[in-house]
PDBQT receptor file of N, H, CA, C and O in Angstrom, charges set to zero:
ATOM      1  N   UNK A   1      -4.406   3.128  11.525  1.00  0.00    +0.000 N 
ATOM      2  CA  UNK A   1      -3.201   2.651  10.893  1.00  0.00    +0.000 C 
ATOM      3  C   UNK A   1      -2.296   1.983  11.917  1.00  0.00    +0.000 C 
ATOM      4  O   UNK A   1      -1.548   1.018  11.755  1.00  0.00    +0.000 OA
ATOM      5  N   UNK A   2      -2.511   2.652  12.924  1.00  0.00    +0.000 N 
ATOM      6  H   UNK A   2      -3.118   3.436  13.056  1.00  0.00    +0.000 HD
ATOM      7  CA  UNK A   2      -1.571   1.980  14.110  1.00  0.00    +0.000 C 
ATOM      8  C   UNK A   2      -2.323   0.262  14.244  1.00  0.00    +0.000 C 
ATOM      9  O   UNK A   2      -1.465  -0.600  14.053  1.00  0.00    +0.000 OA
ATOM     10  N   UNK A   3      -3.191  -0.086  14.420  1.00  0.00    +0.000 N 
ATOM     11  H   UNK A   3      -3.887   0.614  14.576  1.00  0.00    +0.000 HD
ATOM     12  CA  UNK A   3      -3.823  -1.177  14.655  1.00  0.00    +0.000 C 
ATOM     13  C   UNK A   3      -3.239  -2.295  13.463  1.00  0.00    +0.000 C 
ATOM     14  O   UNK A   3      -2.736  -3.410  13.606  1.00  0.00    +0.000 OA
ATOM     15  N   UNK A   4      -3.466  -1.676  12.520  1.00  0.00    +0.000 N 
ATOM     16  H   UNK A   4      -3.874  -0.771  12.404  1.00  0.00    +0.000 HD
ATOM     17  CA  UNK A   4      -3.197  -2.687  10.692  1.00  0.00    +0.000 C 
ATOM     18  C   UNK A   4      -1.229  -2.955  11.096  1.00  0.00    +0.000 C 
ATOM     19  O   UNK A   4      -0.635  -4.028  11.209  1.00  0.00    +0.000 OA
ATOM     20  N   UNK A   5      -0.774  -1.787  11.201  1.00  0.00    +0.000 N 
ATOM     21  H   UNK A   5      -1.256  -0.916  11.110  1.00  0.00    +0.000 HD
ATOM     22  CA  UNK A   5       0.686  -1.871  11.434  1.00  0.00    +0.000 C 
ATOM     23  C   UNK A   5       1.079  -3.594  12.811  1.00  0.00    +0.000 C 
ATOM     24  O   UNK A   5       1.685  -4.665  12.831  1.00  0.00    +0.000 OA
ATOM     25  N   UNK A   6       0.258  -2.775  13.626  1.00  0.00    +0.000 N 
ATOM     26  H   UNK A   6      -0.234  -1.905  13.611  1.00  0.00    +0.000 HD
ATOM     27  CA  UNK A   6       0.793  -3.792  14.861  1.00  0.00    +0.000 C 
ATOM     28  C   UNK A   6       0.247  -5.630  14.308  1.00  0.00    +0.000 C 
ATOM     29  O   UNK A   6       0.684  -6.777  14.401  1.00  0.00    +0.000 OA
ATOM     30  N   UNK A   7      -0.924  -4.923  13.745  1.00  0.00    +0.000 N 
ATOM     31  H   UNK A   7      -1.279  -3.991  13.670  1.00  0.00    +0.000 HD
ATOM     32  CA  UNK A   7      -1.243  -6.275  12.930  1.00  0.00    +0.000 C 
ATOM     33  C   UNK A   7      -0.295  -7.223  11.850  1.00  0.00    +0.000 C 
ATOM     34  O   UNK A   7       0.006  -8.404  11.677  1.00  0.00    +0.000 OA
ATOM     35  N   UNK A   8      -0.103  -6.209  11.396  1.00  0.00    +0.000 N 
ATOM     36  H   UNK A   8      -0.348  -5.250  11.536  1.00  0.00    +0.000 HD
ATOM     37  CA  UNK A   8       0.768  -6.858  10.077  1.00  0.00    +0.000 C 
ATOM     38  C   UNK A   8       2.134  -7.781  10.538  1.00  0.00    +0.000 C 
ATOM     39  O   UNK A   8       2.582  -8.844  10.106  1.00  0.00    +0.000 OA
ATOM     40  N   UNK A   9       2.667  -6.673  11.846  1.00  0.00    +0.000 N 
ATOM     41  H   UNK A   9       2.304  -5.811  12.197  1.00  0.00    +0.000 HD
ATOM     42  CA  UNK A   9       4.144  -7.346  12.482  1.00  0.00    +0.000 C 
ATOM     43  C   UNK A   9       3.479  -8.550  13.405  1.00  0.00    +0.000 C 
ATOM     44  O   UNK A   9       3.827  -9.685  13.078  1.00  0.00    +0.000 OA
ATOM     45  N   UNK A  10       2.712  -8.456  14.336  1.00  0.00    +0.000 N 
ATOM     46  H   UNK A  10       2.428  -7.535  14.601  1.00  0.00    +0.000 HD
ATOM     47  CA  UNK A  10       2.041  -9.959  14.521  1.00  0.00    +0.000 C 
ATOM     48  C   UNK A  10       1.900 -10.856  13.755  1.00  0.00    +0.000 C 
ATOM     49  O   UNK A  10       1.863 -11.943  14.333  1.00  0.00    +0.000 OA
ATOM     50  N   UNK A  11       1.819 -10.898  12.891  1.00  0.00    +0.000 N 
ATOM     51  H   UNK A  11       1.849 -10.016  12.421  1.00  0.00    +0.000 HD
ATOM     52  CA  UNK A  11       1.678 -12.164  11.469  1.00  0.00    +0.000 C 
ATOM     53  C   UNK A  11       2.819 -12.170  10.360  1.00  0.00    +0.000 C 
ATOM     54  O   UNK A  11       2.883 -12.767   9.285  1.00  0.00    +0.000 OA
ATOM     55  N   UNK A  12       3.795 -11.199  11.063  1.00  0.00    +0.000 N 
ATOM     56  H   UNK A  12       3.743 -10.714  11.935  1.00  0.00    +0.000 HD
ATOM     57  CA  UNK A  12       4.982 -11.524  10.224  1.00  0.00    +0.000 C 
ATOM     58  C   UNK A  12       4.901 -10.898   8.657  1.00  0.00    +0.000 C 
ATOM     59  O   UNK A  12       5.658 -10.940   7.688  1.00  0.00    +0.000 OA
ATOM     60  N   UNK A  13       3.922 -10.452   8.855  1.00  0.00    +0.000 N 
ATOM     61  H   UNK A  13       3.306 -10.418   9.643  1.00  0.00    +0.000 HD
ATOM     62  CA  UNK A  13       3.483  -9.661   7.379  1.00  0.00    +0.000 C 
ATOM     63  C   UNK A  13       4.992  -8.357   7.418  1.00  0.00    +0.000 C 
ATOM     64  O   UNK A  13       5.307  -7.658   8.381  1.00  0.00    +0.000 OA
ATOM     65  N   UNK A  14       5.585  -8.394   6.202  1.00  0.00    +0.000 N 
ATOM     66  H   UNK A  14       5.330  -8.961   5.419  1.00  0.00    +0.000 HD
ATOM     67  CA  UNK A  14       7.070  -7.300   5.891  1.00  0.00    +0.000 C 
ATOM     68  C   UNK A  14       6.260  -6.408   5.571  1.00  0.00    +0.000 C 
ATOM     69  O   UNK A  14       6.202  -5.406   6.285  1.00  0.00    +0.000 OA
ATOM     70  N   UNK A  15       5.769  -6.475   4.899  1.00  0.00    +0.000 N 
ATOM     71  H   UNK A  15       5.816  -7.288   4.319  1.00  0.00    +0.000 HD
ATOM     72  CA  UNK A  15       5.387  -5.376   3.409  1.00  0.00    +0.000 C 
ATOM     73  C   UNK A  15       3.627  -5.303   3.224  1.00  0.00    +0.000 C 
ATOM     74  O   UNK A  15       2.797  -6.210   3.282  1.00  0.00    +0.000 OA
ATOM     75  N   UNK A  16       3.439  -3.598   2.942  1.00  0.00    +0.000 N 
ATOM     76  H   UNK A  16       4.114  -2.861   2.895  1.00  0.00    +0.000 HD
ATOM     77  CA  UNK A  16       2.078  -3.306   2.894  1.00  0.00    +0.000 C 
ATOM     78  C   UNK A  16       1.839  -2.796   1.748  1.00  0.00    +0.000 C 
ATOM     79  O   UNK A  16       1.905  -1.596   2.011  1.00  0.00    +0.000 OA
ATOM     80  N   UNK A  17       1.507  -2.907   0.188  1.00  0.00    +0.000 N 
ATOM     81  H   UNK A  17       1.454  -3.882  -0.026  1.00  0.00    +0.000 HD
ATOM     82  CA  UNK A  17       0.518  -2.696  -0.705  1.00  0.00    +0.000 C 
ATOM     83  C   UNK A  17      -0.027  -2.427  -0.935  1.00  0.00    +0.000 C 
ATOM     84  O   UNK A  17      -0.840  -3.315  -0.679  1.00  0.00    +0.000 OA
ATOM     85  N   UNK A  18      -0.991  -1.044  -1.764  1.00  0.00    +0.000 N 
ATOM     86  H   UNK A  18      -0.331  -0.322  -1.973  1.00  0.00    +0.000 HD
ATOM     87  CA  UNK A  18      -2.153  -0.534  -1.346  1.00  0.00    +0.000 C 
ATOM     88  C   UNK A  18      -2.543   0.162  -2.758  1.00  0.00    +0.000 C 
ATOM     89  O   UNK A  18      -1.612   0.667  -3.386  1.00  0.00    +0.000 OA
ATOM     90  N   UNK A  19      -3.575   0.214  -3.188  1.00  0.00    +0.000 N 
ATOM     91  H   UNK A  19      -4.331  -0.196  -2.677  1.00  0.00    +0.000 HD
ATOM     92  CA  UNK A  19      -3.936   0.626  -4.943  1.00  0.00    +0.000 C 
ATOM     93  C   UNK A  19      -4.828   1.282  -4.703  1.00  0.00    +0.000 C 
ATOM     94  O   UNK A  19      -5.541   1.143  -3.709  1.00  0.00    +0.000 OA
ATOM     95  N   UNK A  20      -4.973   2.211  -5.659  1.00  0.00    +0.000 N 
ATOM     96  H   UNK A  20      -4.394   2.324  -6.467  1.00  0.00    +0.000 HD
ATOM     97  CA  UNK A  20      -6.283   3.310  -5.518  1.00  0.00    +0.000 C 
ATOM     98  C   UNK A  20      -5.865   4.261  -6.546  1.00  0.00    +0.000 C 
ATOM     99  O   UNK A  20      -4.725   4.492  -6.950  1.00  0.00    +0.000 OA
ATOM    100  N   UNK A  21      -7.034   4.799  -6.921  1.00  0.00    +0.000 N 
ATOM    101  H   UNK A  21      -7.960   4.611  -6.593  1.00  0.00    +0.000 HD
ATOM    102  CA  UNK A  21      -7.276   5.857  -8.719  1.00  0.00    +0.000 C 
ATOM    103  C   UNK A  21      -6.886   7.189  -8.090  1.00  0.00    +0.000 C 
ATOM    104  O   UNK A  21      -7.108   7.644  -6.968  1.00  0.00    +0.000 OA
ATOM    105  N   UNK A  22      -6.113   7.773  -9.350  1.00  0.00    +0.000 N 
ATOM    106  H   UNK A  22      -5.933   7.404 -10.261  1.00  0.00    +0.000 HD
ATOM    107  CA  UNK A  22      -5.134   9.087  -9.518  1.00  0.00    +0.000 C 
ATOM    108  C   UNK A  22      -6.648  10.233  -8.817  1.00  0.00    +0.000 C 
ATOM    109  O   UNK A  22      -6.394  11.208  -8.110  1.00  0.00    +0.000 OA
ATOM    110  N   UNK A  23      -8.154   9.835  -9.208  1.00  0.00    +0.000 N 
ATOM    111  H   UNK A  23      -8.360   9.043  -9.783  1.00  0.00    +0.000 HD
ATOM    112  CA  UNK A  23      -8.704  10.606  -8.115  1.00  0.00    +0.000 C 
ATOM    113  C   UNK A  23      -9.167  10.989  -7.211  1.00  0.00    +0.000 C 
ATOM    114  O   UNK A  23      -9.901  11.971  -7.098  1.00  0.00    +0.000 OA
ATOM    115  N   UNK A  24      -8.551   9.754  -5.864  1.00  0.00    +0.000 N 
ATOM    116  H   UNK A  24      -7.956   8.956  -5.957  1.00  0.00    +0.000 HD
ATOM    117  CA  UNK A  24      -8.759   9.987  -5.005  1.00  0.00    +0.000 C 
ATOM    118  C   UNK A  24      -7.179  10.178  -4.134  1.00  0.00    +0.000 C 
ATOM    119  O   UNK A  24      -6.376   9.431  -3.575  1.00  0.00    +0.000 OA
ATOM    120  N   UNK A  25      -7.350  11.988  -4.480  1.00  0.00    +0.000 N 
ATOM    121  H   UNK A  25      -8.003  12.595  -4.935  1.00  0.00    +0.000 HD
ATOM    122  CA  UNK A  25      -6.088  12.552  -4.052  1.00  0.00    +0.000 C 
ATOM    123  C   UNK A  25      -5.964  12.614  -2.367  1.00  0.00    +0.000 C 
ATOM    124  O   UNK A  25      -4.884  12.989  -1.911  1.00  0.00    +0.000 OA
ATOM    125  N   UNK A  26      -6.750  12.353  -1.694  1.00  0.00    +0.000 N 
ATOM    126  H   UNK A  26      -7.628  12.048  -2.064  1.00  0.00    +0.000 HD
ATOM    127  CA  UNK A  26      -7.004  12.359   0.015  1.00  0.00    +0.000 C 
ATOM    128  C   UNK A  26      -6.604  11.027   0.657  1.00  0.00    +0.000 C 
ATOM    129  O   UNK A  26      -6.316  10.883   1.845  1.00  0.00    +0.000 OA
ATOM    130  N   UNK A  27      -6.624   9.939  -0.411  1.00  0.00    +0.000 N 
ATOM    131  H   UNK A  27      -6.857  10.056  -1.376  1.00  0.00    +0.000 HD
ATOM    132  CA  UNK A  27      -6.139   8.749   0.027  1.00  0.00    +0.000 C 
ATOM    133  C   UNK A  27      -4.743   8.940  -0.449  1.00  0.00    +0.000 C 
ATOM    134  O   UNK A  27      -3.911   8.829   0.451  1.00  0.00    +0.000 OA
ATOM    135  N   UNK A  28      -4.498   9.075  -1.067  1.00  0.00    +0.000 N 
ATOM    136  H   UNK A  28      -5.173   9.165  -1.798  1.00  0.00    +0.000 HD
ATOM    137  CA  UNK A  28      -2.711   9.253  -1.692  1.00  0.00    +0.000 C 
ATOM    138  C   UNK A  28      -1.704  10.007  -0.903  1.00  0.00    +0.000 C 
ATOM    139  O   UNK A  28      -0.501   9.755  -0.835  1.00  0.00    +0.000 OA
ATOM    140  N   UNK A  29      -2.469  11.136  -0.212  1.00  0.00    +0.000 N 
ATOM    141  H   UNK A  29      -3.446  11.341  -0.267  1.00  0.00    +0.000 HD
ATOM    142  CA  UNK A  29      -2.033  11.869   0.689  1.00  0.00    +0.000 C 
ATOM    143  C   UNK A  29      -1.985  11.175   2.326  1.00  0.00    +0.000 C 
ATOM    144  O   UNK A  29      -0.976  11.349   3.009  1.00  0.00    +0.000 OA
ATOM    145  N   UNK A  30      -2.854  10.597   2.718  1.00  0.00    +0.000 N 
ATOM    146  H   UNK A  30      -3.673  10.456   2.162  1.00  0.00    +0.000 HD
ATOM    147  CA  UNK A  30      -2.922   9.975   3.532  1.00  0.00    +0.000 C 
ATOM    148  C   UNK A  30      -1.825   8.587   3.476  1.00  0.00    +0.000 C 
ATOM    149  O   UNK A  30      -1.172   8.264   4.468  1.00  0.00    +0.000 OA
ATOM    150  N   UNK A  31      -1.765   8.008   2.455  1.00  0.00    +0.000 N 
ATOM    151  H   UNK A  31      -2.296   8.270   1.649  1.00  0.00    +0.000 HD
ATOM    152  CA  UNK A  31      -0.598   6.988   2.239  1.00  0.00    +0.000 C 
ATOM    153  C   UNK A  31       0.669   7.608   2.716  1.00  0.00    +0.000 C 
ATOM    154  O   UNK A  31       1.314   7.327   3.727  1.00  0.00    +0.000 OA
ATOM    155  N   UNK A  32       0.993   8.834   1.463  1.00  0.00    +0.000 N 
ATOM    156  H   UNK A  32       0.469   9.062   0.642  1.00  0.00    +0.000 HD
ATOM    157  CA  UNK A  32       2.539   9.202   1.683  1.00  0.00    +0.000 C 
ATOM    158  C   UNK A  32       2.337   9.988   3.288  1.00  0.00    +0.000 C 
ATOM    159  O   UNK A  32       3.296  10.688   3.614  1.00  0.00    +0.000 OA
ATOM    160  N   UNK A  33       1.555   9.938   3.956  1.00  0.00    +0.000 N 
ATOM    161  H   UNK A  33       0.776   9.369   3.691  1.00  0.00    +0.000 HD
ATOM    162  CA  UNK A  33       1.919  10.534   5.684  1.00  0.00    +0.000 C 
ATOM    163  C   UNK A  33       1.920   9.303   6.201  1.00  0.00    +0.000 C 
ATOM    164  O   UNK A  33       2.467   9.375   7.301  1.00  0.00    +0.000 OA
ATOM    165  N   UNK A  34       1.575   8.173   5.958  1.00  0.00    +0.000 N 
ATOM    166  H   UNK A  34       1.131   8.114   5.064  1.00  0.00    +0.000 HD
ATOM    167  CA  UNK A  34       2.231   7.157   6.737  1.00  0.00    +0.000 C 
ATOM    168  C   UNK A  34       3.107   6.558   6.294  1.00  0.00    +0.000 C 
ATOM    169  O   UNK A  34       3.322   5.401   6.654  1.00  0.00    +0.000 OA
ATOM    170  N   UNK A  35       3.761   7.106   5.501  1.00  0.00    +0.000 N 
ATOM    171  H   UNK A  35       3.587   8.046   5.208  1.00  0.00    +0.000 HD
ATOM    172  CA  UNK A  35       5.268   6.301   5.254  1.00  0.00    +0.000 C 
ATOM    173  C   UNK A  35       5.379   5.584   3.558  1.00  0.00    +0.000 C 
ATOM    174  O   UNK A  35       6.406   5.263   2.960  1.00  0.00    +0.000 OA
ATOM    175  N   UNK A  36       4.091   5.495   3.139  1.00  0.00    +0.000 N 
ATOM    176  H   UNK A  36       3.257   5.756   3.625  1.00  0.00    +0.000 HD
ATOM    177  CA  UNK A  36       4.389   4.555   1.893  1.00  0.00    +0.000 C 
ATOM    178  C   UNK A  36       4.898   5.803   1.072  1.00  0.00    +0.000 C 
ATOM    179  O   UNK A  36       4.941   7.002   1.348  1.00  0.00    +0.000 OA
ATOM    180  N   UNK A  37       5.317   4.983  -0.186  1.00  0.00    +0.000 N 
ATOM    181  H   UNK A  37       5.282   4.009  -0.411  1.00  0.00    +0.000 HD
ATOM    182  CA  UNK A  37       6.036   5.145  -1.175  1.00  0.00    +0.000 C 
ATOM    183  C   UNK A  37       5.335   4.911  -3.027  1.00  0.00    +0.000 C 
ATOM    184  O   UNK A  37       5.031   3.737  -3.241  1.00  0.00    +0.000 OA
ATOM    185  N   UNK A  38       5.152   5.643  -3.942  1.00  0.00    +0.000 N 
ATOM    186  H   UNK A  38       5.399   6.596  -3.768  1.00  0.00    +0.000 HD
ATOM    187  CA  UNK A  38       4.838   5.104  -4.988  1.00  0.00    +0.000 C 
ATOM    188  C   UNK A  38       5.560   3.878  -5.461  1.00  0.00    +0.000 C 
ATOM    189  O   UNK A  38       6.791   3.877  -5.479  1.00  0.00    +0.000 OA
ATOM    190  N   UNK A  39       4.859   2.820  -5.850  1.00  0.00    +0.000 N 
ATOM    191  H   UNK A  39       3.859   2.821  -5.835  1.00  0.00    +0.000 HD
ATOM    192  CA  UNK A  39       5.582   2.000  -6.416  1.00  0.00    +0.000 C 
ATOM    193  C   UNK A  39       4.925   1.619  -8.390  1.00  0.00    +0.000 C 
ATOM    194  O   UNK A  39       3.877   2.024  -8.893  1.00  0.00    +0.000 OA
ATOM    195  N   UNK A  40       5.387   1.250  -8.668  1.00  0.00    +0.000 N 
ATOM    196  H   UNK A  40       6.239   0.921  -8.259  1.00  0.00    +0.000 HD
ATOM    197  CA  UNK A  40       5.040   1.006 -10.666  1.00  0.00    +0.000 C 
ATOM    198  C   UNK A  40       3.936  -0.063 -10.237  1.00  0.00    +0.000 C 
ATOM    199  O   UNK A  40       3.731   0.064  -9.030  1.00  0.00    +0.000 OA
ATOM    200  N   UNK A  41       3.033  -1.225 -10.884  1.00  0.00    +0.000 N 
ATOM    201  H   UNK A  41       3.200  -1.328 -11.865  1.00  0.00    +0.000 HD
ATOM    202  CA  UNK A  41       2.309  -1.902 -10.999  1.00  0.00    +0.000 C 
ATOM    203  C   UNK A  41       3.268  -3.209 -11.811  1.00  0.00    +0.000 C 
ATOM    204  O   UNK A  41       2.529  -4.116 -12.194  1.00  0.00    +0.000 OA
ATOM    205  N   UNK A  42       4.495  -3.396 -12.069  1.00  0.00    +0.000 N 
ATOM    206  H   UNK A  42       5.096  -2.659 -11.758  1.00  0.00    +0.000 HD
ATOM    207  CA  UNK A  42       5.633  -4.199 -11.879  1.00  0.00    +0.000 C 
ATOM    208  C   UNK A  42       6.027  -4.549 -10.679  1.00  0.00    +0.000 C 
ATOM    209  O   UNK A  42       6.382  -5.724 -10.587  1.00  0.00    +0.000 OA
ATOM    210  N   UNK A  43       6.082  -3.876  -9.678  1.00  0.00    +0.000 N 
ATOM    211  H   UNK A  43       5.794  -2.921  -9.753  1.00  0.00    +0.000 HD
ATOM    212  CA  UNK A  43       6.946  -4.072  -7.789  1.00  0.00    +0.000 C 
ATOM    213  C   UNK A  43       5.786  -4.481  -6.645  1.00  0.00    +0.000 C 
ATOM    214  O   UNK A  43       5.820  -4.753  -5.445  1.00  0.00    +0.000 OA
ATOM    215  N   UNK A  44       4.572  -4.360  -7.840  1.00  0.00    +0.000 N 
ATOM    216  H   UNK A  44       4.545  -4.139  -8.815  1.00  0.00    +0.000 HD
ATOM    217  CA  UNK A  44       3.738  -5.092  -7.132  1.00  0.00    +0.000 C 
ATOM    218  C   UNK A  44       4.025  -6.594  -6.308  1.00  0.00    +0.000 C 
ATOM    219  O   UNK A  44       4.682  -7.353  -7.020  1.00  0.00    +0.000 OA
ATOM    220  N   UNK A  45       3.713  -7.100  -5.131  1.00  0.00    +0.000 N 
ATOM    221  H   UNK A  45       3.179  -6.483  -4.553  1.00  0.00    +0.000 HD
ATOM    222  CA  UNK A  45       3.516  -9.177  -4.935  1.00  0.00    +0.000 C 
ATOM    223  C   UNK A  45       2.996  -9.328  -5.552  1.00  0.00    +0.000 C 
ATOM    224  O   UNK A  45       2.009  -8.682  -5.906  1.00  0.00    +0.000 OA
ATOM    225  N   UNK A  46       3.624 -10.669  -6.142  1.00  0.00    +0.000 N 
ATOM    226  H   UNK A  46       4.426 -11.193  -5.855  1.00  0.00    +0.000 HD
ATOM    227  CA  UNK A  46       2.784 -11.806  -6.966  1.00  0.00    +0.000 C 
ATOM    228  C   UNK A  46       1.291 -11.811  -6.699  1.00  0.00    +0.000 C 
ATOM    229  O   UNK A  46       0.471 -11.635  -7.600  1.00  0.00    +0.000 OA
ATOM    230  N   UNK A  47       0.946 -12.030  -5.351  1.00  0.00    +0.000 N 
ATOM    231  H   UNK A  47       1.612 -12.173  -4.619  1.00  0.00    +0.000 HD
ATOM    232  CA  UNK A  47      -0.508 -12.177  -4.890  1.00  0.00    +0.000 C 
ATOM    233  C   UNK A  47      -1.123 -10.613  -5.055  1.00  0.00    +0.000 C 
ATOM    234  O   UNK A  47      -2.352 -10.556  -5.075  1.00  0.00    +0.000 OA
ATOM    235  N   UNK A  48      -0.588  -9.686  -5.142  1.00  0.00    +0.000 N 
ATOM    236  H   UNK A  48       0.411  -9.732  -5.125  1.00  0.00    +0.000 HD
ATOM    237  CA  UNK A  48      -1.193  -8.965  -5.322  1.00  0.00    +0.000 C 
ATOM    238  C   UNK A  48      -2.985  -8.908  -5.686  1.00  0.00    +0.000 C 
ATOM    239  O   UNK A  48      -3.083  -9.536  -6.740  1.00  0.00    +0.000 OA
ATOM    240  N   UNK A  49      -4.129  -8.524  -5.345  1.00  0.00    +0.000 N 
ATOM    241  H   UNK A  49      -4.050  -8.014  -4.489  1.00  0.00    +0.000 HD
ATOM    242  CA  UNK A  49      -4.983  -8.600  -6.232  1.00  0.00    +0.000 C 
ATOM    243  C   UNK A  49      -5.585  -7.049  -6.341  1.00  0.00    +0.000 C 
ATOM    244  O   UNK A  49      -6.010  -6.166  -5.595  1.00  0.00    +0.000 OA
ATOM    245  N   UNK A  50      -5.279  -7.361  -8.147  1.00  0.00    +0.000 N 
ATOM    246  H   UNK A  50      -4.934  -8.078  -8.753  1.00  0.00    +0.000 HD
ATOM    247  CA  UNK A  50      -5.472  -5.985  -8.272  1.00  0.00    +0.000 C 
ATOM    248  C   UNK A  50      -6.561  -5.458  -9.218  1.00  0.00    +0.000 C 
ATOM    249  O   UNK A  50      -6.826  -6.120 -10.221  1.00  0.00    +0.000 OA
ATOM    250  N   UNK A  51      -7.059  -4.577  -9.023  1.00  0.00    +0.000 N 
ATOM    251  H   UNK A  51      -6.844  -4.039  -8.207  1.00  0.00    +0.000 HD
ATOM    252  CA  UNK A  51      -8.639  -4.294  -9.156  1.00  0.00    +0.000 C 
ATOM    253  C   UNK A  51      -8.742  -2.930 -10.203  1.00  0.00    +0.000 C 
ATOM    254  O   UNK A  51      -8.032  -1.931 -10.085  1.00  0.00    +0.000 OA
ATOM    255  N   UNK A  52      -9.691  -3.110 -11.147  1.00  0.00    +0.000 N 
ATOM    256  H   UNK A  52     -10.268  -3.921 -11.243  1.00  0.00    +0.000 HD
ATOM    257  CA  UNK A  52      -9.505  -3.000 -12.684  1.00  0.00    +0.000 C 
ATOM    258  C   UNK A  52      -9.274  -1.557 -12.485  1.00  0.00    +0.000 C 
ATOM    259  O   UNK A  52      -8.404  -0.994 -13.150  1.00  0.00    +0.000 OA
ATOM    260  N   UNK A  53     -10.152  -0.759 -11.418  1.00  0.00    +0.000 N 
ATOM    261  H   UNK A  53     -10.859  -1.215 -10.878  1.00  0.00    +0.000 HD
ATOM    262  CA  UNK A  53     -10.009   1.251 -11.174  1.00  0.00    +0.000 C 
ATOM    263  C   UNK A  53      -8.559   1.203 -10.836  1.00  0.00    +0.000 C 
ATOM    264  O   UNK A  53      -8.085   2.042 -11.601  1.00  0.00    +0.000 OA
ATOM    265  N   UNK A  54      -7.456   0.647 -10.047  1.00  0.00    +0.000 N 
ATOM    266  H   UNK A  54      -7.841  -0.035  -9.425  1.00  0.00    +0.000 HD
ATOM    267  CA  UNK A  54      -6.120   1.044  -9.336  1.00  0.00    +0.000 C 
ATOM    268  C   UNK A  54      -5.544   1.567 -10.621  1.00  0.00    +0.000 C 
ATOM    269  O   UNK A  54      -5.558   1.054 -11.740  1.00  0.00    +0.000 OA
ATOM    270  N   UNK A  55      -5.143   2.460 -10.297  1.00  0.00    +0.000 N 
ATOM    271  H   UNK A  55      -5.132   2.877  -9.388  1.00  0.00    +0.000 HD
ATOM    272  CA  UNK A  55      -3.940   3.268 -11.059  1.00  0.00    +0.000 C 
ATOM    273  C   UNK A  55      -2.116   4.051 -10.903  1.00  0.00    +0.000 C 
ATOM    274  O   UNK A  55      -1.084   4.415 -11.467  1.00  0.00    +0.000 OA
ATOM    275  N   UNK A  56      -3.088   3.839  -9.320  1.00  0.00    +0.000 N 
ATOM    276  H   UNK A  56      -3.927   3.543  -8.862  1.00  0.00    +0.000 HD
ATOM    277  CA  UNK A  56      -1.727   4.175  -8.224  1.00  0.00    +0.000 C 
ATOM    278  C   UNK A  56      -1.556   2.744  -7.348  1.00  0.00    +0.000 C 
ATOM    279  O   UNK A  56      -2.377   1.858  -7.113  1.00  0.00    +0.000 OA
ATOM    280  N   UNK A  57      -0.033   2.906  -6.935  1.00  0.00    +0.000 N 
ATOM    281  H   UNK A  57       0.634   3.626  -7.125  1.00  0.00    +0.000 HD
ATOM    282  CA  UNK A  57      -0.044   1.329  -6.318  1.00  0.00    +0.000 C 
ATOM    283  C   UNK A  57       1.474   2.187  -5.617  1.00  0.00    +0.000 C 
ATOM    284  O   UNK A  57       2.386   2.775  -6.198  1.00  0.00    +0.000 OA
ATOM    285  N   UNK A  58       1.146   1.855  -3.718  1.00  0.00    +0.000 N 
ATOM    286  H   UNK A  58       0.404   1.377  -3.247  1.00  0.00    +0.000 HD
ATOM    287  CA  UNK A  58       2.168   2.237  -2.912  1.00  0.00    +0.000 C 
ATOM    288  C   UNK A  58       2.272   1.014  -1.810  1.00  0.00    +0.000 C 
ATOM    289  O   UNK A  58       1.521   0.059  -1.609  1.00  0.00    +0.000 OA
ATOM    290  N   UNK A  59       3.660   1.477  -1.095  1.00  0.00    +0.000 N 
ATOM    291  H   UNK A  59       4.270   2.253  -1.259  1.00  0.00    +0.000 HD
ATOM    292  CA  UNK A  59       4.485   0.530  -1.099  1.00  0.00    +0.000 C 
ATOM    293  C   UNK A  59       4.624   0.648   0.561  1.00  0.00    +0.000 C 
ATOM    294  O   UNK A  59       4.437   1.824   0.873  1.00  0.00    +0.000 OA
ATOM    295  N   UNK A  60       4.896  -0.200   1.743  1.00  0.00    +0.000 N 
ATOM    296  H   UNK A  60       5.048  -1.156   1.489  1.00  0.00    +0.000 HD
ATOM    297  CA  UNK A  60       5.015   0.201   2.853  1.00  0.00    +0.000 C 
ATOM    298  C   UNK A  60       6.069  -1.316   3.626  1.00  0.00    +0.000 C 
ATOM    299  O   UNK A  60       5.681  -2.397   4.069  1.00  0.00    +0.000 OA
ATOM    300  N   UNK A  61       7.135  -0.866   3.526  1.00  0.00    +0.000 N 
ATOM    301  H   UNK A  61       7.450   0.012   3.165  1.00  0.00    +0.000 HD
ATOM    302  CA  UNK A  61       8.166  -1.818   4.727  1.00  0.00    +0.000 C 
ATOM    303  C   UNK A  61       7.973  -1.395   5.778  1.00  0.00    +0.000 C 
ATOM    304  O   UNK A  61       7.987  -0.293   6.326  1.00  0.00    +0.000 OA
ATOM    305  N   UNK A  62       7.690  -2.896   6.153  1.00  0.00    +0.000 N 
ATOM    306  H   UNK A  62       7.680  -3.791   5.708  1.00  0.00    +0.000 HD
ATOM    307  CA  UNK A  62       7.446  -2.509   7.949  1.00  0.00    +0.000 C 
ATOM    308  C   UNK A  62       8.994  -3.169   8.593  1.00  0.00    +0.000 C 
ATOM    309  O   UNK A  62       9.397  -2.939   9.733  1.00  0.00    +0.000 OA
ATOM    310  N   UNK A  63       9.688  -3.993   7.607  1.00  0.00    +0.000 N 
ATOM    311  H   UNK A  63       9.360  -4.179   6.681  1.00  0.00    +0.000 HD
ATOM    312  CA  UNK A  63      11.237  -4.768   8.035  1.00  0.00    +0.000 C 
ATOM    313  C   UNK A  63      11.754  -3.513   9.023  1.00  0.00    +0.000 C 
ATOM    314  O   UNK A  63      12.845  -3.583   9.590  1.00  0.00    +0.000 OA
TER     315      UNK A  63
């Protein structure tokens, strides 16, 4: 995560996005310890691409 992070601020990338199904509770857990946040499938980016299993969709400012 450290690598994707330093990545993201190298390319000016703000904001990290991330989708995945209500059963994979080890990834969800792993999200909210690095900082993301639930977000609705509304607060999604436009570009978003989002993939027909996501059910959960979290949220990560790097600003």
């Amino acid at each position: 995560m450290v690598y994707a992070r330093a990545h993201a601020q190298t390319h000016r990338i703000s904001d990290i996005y991330l989708g995945t199904t209500a059963q994979f509770i080890s990834a969800q857990h792993f999200y909210r310890k690095q900082g993301f946040s639930a977000v609705t499938r509304d607060a999604l980016a436009a570009a978003f691409p989002l993939m027909a299993v996501d059910t959960l969709f979290s949220h990560l400012s790097l600003a």
